[in-house]
PANU-588227 format. One record per residue (C-alpha): residue in one letter; x, y, z. Coordinates in nm, 2 decimals. Example, Ala and Ser with C-alpha at 12.3 -4.5 7.8 and 13.67 -1.06 7.14 Angstrom:
<torlos>
[torlo "a",[1.23,-0.45,0.78]]
[torlo "s",[1.37,-0.11,0.71]]
</torlos>
This chain:
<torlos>
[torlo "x",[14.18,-7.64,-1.15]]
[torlo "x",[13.81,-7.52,-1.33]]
[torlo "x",[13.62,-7.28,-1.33]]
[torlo "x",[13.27,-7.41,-1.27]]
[torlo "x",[13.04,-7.44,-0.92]]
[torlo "x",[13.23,-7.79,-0.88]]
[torlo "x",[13.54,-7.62,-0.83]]
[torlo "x",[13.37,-7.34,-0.61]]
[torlo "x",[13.25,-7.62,-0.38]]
[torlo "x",[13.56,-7.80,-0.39]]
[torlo "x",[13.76,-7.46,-0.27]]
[torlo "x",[13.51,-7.39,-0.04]]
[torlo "x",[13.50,-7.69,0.17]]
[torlo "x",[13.89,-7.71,0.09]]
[torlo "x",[13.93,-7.34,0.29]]
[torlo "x",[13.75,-7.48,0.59]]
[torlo "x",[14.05,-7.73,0.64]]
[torlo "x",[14.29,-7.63,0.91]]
[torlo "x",[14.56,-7.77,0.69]]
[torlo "x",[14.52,-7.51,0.38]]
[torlo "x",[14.72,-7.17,0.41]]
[torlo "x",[14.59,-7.03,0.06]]
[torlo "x",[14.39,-7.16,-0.24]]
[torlo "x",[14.49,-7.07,-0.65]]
[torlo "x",[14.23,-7.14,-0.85]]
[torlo "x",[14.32,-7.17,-1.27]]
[torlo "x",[14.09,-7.00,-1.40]]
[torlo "x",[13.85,-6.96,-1.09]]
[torlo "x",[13.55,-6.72,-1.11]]
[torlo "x",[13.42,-6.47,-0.91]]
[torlo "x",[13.36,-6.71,-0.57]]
[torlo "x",[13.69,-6.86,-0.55]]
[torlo "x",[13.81,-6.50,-0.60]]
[torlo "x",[13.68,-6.48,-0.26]]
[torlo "x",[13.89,-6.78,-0.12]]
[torlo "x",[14.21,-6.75,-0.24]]
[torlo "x",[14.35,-6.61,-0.57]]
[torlo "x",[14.23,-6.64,-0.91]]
[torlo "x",[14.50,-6.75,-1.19]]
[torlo "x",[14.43,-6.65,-1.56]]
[torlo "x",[14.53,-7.01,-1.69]]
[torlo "x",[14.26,-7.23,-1.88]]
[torlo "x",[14.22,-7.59,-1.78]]
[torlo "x",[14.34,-7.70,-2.09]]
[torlo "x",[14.67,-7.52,-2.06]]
[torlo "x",[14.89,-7.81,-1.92]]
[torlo "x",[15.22,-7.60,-1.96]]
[torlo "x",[15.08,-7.31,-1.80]]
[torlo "x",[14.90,-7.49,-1.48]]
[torlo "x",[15.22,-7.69,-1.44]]
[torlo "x",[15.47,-7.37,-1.43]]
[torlo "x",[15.22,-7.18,-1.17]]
[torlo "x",[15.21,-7.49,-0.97]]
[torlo "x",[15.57,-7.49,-0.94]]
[torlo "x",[15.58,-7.11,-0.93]]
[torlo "x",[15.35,-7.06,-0.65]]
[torlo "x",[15.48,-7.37,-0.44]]
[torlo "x",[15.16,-7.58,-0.44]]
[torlo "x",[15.15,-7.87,-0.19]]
[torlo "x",[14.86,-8.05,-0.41]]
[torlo "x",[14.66,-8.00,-0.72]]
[torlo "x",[14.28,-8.06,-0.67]]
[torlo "x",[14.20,-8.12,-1.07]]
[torlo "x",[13.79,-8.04,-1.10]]
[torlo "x",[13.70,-8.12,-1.47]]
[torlo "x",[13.75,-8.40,-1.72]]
[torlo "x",[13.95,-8.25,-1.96]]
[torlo "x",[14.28,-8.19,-1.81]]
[torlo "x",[14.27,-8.51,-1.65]]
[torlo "x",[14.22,-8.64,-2.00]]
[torlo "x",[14.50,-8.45,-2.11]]
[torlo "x",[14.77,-8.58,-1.86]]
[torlo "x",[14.74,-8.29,-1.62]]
[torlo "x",[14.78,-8.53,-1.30]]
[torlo "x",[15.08,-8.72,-1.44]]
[torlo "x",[15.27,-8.44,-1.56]]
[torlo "x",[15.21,-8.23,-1.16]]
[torlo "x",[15.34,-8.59,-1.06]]
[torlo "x",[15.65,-8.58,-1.26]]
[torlo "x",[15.73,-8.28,-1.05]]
[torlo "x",[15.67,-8.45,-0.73]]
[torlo "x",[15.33,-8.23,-0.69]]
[torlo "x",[15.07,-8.45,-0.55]]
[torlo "x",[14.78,-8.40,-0.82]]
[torlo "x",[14.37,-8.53,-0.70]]
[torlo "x",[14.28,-8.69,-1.03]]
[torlo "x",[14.32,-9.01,-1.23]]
[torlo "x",[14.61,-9.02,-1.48]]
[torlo "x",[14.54,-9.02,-1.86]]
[torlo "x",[14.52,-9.38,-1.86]]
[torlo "x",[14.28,-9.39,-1.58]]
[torlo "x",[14.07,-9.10,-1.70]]
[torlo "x",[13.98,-9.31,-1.98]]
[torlo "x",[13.73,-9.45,-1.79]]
[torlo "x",[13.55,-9.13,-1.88]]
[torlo "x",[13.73,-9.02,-2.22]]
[torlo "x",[13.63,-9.33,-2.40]]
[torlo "x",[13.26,-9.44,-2.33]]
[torlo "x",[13.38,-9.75,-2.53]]
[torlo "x",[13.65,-9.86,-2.32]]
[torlo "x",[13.45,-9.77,-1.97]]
[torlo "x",[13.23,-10.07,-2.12]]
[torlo "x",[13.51,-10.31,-2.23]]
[torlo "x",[13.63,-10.26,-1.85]]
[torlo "x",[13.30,-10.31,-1.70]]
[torlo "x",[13.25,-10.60,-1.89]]
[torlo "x",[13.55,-10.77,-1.77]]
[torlo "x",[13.47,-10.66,-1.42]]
[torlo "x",[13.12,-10.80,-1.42]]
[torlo "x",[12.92,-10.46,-1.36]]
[torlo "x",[12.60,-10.47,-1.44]]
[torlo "x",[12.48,-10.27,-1.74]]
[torlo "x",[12.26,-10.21,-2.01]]
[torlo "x",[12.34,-10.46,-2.34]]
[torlo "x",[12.53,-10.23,-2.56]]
[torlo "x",[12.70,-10.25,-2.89]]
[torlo "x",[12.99,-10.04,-3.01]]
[torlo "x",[13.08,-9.90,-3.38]]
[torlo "x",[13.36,-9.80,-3.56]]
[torlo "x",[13.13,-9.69,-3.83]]
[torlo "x",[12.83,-9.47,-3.89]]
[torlo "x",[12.66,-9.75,-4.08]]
[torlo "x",[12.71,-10.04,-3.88]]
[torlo "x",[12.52,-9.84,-3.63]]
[torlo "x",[12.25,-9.73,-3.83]]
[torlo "x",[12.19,-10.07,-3.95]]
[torlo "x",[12.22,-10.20,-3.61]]
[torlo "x",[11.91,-9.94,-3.50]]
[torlo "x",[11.72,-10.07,-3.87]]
[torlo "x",[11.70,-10.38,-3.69]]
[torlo "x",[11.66,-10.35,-3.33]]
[torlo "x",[11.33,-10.26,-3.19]]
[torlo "x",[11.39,-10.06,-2.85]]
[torlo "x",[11.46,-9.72,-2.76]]
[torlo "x",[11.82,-9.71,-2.75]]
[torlo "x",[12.04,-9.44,-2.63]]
[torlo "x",[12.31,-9.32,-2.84]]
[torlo "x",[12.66,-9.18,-2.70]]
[torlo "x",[12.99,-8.99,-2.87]]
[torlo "x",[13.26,-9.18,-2.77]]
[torlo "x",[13.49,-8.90,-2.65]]
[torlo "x",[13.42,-8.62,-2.39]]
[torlo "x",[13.12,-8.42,-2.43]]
[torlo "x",[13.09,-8.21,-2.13]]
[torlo "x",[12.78,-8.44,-1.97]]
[torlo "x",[12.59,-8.33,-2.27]]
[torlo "x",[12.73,-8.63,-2.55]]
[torlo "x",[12.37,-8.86,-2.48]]
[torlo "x",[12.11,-8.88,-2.70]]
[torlo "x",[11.78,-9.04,-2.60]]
[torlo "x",[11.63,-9.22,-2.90]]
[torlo "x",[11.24,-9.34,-2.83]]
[torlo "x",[11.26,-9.41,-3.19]]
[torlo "x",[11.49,-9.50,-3.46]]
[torlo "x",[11.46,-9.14,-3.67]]
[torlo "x",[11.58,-8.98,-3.37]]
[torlo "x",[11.82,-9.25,-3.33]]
[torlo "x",[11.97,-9.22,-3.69]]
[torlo "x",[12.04,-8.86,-3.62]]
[torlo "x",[12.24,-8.89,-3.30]]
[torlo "x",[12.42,-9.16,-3.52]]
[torlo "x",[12.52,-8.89,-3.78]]
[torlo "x",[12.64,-8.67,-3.55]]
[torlo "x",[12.91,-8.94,-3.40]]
[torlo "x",[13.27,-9.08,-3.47]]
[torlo "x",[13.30,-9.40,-3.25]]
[torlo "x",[12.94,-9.47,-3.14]]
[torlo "x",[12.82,-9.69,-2.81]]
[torlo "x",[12.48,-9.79,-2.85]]
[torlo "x",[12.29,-9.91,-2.55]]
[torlo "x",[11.92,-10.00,-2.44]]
[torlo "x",[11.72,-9.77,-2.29]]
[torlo "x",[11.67,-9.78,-1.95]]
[torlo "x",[11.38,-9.70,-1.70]]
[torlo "x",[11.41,-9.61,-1.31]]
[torlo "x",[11.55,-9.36,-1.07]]
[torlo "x",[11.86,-9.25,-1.16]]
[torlo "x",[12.15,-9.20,-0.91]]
[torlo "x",[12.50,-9.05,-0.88]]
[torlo "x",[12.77,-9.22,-0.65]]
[torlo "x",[13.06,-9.10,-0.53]]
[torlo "x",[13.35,-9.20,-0.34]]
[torlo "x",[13.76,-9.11,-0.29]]
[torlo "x",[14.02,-9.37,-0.37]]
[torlo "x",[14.36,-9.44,-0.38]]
[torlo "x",[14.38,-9.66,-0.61]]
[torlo "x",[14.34,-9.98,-0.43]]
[torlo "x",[14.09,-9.84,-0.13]]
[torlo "x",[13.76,-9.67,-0.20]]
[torlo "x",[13.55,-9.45,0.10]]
[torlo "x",[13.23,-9.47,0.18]]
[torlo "x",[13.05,-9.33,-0.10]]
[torlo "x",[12.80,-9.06,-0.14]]
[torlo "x",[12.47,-9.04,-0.34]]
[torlo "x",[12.32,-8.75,-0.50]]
[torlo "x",[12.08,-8.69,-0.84]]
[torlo "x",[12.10,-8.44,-1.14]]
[torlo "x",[11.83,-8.25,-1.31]]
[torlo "x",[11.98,-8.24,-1.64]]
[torlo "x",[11.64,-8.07,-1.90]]
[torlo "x",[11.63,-7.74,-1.92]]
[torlo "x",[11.27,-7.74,-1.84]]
[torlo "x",[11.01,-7.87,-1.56]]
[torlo "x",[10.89,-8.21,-1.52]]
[torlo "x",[11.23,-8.35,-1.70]]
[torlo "x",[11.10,-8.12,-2.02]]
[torlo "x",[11.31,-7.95,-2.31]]
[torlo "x",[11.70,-7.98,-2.42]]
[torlo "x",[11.98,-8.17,-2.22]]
[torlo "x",[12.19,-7.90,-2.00]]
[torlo "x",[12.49,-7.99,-1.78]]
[torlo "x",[12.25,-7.97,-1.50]]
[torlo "x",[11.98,-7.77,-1.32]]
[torlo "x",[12.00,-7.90,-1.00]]
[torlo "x",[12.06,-8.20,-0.78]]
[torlo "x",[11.98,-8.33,-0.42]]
[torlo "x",[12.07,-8.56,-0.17]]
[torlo "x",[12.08,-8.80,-0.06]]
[torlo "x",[11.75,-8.95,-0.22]]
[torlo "x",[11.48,-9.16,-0.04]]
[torlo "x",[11.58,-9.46,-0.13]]
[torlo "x",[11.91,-9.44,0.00]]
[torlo "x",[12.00,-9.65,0.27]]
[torlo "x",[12.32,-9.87,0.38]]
[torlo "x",[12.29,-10.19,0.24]]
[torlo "x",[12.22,-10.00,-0.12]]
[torlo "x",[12.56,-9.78,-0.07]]
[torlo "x",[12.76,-10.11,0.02]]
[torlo "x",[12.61,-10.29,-0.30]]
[torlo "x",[12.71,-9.99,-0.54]]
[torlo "x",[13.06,-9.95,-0.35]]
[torlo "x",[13.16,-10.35,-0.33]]
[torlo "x",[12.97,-10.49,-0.63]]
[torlo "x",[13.01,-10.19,-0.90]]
[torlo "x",[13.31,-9.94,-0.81]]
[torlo "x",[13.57,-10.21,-0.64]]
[torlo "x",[13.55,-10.45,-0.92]]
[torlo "x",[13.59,-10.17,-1.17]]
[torlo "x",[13.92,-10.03,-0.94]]
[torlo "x",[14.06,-10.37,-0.89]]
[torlo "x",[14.01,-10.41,-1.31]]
[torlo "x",[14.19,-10.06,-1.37]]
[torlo "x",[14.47,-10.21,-1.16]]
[torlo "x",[14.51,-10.52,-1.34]]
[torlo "x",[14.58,-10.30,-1.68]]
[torlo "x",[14.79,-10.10,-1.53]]
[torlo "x",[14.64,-9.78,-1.52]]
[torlo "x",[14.57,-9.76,-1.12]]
[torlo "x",[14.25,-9.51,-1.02]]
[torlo "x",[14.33,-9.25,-0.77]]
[torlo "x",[14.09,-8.93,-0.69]]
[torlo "x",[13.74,-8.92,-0.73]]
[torlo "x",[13.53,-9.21,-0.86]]
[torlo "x",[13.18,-9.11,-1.02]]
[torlo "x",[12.99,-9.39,-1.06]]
[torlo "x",[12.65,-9.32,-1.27]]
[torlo "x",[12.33,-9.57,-1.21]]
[torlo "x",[11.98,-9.63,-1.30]]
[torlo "x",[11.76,-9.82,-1.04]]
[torlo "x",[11.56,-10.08,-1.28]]
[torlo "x",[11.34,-10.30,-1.15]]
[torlo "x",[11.61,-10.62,-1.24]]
[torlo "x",[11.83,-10.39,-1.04]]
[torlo "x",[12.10,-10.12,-1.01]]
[torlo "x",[12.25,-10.11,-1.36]]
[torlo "x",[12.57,-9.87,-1.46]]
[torlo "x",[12.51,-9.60,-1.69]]
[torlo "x",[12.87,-9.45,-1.71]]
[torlo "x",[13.14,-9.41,-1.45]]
[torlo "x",[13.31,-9.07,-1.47]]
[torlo "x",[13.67,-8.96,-1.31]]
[torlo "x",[13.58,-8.66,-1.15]]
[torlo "x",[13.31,-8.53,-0.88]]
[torlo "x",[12.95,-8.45,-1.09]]
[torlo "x",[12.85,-8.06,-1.13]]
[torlo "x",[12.58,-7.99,-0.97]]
[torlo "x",[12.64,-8.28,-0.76]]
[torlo "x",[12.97,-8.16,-0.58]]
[torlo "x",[12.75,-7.86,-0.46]]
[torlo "x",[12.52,-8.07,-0.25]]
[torlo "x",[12.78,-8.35,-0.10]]
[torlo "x",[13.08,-8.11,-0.05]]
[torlo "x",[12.84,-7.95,0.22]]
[torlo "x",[12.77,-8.25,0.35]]
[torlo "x",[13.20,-8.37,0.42]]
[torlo "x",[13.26,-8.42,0.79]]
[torlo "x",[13.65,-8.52,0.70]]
[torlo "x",[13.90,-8.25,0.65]]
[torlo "x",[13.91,-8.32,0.27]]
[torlo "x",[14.24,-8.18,0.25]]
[torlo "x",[14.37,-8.49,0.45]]
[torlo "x",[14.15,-8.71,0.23]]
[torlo "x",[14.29,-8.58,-0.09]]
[torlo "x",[14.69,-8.60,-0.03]]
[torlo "x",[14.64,-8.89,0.09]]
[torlo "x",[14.48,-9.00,-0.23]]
[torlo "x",[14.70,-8.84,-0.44]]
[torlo "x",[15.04,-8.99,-0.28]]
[torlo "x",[14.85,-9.35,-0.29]]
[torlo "x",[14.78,-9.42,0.06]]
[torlo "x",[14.41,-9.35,0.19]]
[torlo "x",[14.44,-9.53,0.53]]
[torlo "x",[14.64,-9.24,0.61]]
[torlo "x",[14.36,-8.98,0.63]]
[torlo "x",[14.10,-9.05,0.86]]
[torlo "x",[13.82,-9.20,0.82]]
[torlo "x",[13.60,-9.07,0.58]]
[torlo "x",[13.23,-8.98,0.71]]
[torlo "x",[12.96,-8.81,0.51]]
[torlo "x",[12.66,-8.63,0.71]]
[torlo "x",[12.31,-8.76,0.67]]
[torlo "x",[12.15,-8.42,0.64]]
[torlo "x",[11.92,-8.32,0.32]]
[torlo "x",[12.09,-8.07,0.06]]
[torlo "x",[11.95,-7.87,-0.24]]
[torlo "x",[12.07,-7.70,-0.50]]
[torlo "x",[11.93,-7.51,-0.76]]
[torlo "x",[12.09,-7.38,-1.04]]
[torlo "x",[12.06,-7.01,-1.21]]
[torlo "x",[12.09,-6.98,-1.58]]
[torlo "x",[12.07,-6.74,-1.81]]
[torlo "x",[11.77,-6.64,-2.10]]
[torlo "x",[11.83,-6.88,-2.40]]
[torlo "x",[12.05,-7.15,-2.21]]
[torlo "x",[12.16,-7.43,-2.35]]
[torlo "x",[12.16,-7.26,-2.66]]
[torlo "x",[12.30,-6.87,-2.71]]
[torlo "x",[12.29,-6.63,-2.43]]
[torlo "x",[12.43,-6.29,-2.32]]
[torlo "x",[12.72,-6.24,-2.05]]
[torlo "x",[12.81,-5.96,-1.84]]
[torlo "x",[12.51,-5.88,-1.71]]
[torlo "x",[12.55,-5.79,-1.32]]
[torlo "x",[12.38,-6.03,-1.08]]
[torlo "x",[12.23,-5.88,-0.74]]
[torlo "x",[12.12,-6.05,-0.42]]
[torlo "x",[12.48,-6.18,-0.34]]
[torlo "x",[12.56,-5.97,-0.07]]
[torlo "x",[12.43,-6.15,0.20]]
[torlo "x",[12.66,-6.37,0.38]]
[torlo "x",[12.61,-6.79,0.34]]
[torlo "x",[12.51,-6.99,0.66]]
[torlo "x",[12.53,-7.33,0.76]]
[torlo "x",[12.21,-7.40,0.61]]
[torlo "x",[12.25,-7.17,0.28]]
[torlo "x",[12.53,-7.10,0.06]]
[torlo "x",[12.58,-7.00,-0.33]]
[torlo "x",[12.85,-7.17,-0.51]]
[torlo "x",[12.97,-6.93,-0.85]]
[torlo "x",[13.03,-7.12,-1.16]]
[torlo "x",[12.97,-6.88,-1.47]]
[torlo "x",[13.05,-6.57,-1.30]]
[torlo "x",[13.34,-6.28,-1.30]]
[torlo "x",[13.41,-6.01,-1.11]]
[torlo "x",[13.40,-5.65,-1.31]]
[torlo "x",[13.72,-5.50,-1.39]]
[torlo "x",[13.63,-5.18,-1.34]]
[torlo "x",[13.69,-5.17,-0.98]]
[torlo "x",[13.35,-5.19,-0.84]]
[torlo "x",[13.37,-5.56,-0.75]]
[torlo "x",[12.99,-5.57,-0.94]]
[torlo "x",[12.97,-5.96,-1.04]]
[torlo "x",[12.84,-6.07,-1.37]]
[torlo "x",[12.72,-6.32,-1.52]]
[torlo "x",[13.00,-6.50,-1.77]]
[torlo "x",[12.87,-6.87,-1.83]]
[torlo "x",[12.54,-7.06,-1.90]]
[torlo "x",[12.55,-7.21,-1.57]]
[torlo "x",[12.60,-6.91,-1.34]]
[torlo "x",[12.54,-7.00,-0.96]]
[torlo "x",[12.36,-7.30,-0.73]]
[torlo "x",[12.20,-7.19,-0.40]]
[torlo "x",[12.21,-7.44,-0.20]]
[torlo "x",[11.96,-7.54,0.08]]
[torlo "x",[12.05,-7.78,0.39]]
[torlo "x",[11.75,-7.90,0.65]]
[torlo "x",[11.62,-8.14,0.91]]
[torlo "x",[11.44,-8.28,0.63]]
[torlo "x",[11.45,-8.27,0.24]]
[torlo "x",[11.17,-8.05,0.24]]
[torlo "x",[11.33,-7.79,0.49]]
[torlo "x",[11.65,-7.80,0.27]]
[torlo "x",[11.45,-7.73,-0.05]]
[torlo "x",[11.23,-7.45,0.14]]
[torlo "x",[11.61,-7.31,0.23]]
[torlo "x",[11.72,-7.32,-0.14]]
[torlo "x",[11.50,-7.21,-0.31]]
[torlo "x",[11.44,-6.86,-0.08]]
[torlo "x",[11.80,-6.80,-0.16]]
[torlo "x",[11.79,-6.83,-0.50]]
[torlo "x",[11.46,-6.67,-0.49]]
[torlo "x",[11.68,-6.34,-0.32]]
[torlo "x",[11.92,-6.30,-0.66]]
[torlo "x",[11.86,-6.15,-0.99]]
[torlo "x",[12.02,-6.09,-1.31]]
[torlo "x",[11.82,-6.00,-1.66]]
[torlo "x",[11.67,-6.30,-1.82]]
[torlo "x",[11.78,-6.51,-1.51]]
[torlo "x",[11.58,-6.86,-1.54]]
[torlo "x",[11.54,-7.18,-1.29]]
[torlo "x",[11.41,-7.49,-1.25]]
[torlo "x",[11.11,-7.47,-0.96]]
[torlo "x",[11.09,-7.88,-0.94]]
[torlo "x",[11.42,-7.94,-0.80]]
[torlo "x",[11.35,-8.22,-0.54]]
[torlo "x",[10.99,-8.21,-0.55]]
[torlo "x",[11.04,-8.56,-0.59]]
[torlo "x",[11.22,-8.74,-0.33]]
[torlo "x",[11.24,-9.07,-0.52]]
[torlo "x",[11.46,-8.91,-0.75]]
[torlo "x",[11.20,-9.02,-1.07]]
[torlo "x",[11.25,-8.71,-1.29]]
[torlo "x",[11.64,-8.70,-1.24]]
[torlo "x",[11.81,-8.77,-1.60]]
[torlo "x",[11.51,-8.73,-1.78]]
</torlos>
């Protein structure tokens, strides 16, 4: 379910499983085309993805964005016995309501920044009269990765106040900022998975908040003992807390952190896999995922085996079009696809579409419209990799990051 270069990666590594026959993909762009069969049903449309499960006799539901999770997507394919990859409503309001992701962390001891929520625009704006940090302001409800404001000051901060409902407020936080990820059943969790996010527009961290230009992993600092901290002392506590209010966690657990200097600190945990960060750690599955996902979705990981992650670098960098994040044009044909991906280089679609005039042309239909992604011996190599794929396709006004994983540390991610 999606239609973005998540949900690409996720049907891509999802056809290399011995155990898949076909792949439908609601509403799909032009690279799942290539997998499997594109359905014209939104991700919103509960009614509809529930009837052409049923219809088309899926054996489980792999759910790629928030907001059918949000919606009750998972529980409703349950109802019908279809095994469904995604947190229930309940769960997925780990992610739906920044407010309650921070009541649960609190009561599971995770390590955050102090924070203050509000009901009210003007207990917030009386709050940032009086308190003098940078703060960071964020809309309580789903905003597509884009509902953050960073406030260096407390005009700025007012504004992002205004522009809220229910309103977290939290201290501004400095260090390298990481994405982990890891399957669950609700009671186990995997090993987990790191990778970063360029989320400005523009070089050196530069320019307006996007849902993200490119990622990389796993980053420098990423070792074993910093994986085991982040999966027993952040995610477990915050599964074994989700348990205890009845609302179990099964599918993908995104944990969001910053890397102070008092140590790792939670910036958000999200119910999905992060886009672009699926594009670099999908590659990088050595477990049939397909086994790793039922298994998840019917409650029982121990029944998959076990799951490994490679160590090899990956790169992505994503292609946009003129103008993004703000207005831009569509249907404007992309060349340089038609060579074949490799081990080491492949192109996940997102904002794409085939043409319908029978030519099989592919356009561009999105803001974010394709990653290329590198693999190497070394971060370098992988970035060399990605970036003469991506250097190979065109489309008018087509724009891209050139600083994706310049820096291994990971210091301009989320910036």
């Amino acid at each position: 379910v999606g239609s973005g270069g998540r949900e690409h990666a996720l049907a891509w590594r999802l056809s290399r499983s011995p155990q898949v026959t076909a792949i439908f993909a609601a509403r799909g762009n032009a690279g799942t085309a290539t997998l499997g069969q594109n359905l014209p049903i939104d991700d919103t449309d509960v009614d509809g993805l529930v009837a052409a499960s049923i219809g088309n006799g899926i054996d489980l539901a792999v759910i790629g964005p928030e907001t059918p999770l949000a919606l009750g997507l998972a529980d409703r394919l349950q109802e019908t016995s279809i095994p469904a990859f995604g947190p229930s409503q309940a769960a997925s309001q780990l992610e739906a309501s920044k407010s309650f992701a921070r009541e649960v962390m609190t009561a599971a001891h995770v390590p955050g920044p102090n924070f203050r929520v509000f009901q009210t625009t003007g207990g917030a704006l009386d709050y940032v009269a009086t308190h003098d940090r940078p703060v960071v302001v964020k809309a309580d409800g789903l905003a597509a990765g884009k509902g953050v404001a960073m406030c260096p000051d407390r005009e700025t901060a007012r504004a992002a106040i205004r522009a809220c409902d229910t309103i977290v407020i939290e201290d501004w936080l400095h260090g390298a900022e990481v994405s982990v990820f890891g399957f669950t059943d609700g009671h186990e969790l995997s090993p987990v998975v790191a990778a970063t996010d360029y989320k400005r527009i523009g070089e050196g961290g530069s320019g307006a908040n996007t849902g993200g230009m490119g990622s990389f992993g796993p980053p420098s600092y990423w070792n074993d003992d910093l994986a085991a901290q982040i999966r027993d002392g952040f995610m477990l506590p915050v599964l074994r807390e989700m348990n205890d209010r009845g609302a179990p966690y099964r599918g993908a657990l995104y944990c969001g952190l910053m890397l102070t200097s008092a140590g790792p600190r939670v910036l958000e945990f999200n119910c999905r896999f992060g886009d672009p960060e699926t594009q670099v750690i999908m590659p990088r599955l050595l477990t049939d995922p397909a086994e790793i996902m039922m298994s998840c979705a019917v409650g029982d990981l121990s029944a998959a085996p076990p799951v490994q992650w490679s160590d090899q670098p990956a790169v992505g960098v994503v292609m946009v079009p003129g103008g993004y994040p703000g207005p831009y044009q569509t249907g404007v044909p992309i060349s340089g696809l038609e060579r074949p991906d490799s081990d080491d280089s492949i192109v996940f679609h997102a904002g794409t579409q085939t043409a319908d005039d029978g030519s099989g042309a592919v356009l561009t239909a999105g803001g974010r419209v394709l990653a290329c992604v590198g693999l190497g011996d070394s971060l370098a190599d992988a970035r060399t990799k990605a970036y003469a794929r991506i250097s190979s396709i065109s489309f008018e006004g087509a724009y891209y990051r050139r600083d994706i994983a310049a820096d291994p540390s990971g210091q301009l991610v989320g910036t």
